[in-house]
C-alpha positions as CSV (number, residue, x, y, z in Angstrom):
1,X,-41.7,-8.1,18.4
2,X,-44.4,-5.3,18.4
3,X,-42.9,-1.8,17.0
4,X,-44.6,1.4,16.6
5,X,-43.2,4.2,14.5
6,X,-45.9,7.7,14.4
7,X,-45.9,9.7,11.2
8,X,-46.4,13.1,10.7
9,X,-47.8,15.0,7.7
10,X,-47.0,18.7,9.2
11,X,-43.9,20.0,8.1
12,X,-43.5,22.2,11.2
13,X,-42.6,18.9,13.4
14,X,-38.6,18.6,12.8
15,X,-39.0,14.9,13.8
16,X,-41.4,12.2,15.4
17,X,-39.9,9.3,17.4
18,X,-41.6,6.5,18.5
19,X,-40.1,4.1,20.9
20,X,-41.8,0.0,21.3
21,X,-39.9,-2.9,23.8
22,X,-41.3,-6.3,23.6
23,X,-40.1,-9.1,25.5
24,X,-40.6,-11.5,22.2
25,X,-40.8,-15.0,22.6
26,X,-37.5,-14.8,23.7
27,X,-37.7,-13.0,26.6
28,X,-35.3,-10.9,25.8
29,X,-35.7,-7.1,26.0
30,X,-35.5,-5.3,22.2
31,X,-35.6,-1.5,21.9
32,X,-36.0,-0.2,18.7
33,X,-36.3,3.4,17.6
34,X,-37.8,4.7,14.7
35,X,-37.6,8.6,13.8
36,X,-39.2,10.2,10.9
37,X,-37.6,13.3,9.7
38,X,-38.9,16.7,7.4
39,X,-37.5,14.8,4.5
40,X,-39.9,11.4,4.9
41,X,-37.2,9.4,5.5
42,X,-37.3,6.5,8.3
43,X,-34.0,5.7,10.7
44,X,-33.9,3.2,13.0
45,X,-31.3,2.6,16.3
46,X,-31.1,-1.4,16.9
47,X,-29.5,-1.5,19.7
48,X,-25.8,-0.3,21.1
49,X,-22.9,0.1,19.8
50,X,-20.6,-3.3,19.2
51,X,-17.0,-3.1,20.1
52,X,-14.9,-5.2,18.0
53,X,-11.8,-5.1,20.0
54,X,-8.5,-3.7,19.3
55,X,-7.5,-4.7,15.3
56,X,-3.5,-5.6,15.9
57,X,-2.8,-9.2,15.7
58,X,1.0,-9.3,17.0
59,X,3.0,-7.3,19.3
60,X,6.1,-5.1,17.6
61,X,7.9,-6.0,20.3
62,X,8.1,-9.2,20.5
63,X,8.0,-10.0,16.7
64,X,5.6,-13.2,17.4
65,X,4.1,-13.7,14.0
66,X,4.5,-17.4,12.5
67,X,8.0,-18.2,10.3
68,X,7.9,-16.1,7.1
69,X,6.1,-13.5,8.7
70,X,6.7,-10.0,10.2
71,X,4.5,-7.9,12.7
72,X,4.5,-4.2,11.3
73,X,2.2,-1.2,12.0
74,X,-0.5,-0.6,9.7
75,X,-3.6,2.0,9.3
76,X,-6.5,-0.4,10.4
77,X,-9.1,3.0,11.0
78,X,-7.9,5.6,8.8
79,X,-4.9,6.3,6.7
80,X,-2.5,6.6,9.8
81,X,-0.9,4.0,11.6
82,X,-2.6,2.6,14.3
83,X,-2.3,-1.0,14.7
84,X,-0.4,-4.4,13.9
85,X,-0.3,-7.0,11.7
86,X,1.7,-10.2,10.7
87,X,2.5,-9.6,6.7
88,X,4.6,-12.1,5.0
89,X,8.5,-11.1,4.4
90,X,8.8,-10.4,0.5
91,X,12.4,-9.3,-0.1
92,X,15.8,-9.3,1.6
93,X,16.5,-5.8,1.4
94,X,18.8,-5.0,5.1
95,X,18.1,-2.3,7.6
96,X,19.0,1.0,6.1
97,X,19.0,-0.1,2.7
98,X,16.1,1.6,0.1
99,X,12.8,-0.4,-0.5
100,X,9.8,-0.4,-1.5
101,X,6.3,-0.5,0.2
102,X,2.9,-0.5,-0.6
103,X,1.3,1.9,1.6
104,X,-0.2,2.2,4.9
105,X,-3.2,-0.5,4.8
106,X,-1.6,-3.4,3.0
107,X,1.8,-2.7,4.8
108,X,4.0,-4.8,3.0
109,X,7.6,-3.9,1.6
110,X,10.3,-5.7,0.6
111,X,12.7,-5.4,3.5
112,X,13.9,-8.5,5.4
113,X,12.4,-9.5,8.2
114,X,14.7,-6.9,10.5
115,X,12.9,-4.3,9.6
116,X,10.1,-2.1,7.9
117,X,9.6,0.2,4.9
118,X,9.3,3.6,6.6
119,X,9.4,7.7,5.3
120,X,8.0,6.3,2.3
121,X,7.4,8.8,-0.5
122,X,6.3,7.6,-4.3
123,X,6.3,4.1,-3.0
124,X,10.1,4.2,-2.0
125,X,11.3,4.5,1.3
126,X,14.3,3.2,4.0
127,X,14.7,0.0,5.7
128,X,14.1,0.5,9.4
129,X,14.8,-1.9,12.2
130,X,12.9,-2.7,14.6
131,X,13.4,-1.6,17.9
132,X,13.5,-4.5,20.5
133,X,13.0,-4.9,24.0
134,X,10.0,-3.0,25.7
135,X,8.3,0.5,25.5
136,X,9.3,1.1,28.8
137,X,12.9,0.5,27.8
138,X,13.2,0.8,23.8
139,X,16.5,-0.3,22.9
140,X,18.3,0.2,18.6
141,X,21.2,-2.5,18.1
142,X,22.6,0.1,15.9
143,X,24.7,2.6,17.2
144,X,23.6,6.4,16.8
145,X,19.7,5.1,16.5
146,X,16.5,6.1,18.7
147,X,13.2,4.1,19.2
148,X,10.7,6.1,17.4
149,X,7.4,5.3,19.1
150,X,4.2,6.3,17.3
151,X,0.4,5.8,16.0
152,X,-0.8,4.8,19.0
153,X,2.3,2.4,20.1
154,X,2.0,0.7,16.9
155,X,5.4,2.2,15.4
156,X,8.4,0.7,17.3
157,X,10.9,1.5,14.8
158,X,14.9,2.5,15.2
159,X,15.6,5.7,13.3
160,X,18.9,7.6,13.3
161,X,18.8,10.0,16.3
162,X,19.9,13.8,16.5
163,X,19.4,16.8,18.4
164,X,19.6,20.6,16.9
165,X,20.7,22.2,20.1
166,X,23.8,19.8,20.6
167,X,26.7,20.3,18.1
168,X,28.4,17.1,20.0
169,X,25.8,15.2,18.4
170,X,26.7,13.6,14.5
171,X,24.6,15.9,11.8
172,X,21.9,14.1,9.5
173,X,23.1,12.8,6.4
174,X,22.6,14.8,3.0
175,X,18.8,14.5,2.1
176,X,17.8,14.7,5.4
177,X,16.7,17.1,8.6
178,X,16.8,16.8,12.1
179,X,12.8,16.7,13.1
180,X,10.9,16.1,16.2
181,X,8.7,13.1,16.0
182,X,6.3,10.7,18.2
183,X,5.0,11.6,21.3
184,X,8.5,12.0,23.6
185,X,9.3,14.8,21.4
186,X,12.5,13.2,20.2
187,X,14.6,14.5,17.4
188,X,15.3,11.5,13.9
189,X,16.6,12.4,10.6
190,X,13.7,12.5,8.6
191,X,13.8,12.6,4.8
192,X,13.8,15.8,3.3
């Protein structure tokens, strides 16, 4: 492969690019880029940008990971949830019961394999099951929960529902506030 790169010793030129293609022995078309900057320093552009594909490995909804295993959202790009992942069940603790988790990249917790470790604070949060069916038609087994859907679809979970405006509705239990969350603008207890 041939490449050029120009330099400049005038401090007035912000930057010098030089551009080469060479079919190679290969045949194959390479463009490479080289730009000098004020500072000296040398970048180079190989090529474009790869796409690794989406980073969940199960599907919330249908809870397909092997035996042992639960599909839970994670933070796969930043510290929010964004994606799934099968982690391996480590406790027995039920839905709605306190546990324990280890934070947003790891994702595990030691709730059964019902549900998740979610409104986590210092490490401690509640059990929270999962919600079953479809997006389309989220469905809670328990009675008085919603299907909180979040991060990019990658929360399914079934939270205790509410609504501020209907006094018909149950209040949240001590230590907790009526919030709107996820993208539907629904109301859940959340954790004070």
């Amino acid at each position: 492969m041939t490449t050029s790169t120009s330099t400049s010793t005038s401090t007035d030129t912000a930057t010098d690019t030089a551009t080469a293609t060479d079919t190679g022995s290969t045949g194959t078309d390479t463009d490479t880029t080289a730009t000098e900057t004020e500072e000296g320093g040398v970048s180079f552009y190989a090529g474009p940008d790869v796409d690794f594909g989406s980073f969940n490995t199960c599907d919330p909804w249908m809870q397909d990971c092997p035996e042992g295993e639960k599909c839970v959202p994670y933070a796969a790009e930043s510290n929010n949830f964004d994606s799934n992942k099968c982690v391996p069940v480590m406790g027995d603790m039920p839905v709605g019961e306190s546990c324990t988790a280890t934070g947003p990249i790891e994702s595990t917790d030691d709730c059964d394999d019902s549900g998740y470790c979610f409104f986590v604070a210092d490490g401690v949060g509640t059990c929270q099951g999962f919600c079953e069916q479809s997006p389309d038609d989220p469905v809670c087994p328990q009675a008085g929960d919603s299907c909180l859907i979040d991060g990019d679809g990658s929360v399914a979970l079934c939270v205790q529902g509410c609504d501020p405006m209907d006094p018909e509705l149950p209040e949240c239990p001590d230590g907790s506030t009526c919030t709107s969350l996820g993208a539907d603008g629904l109301f859940f207890c959340t954790p004070n």
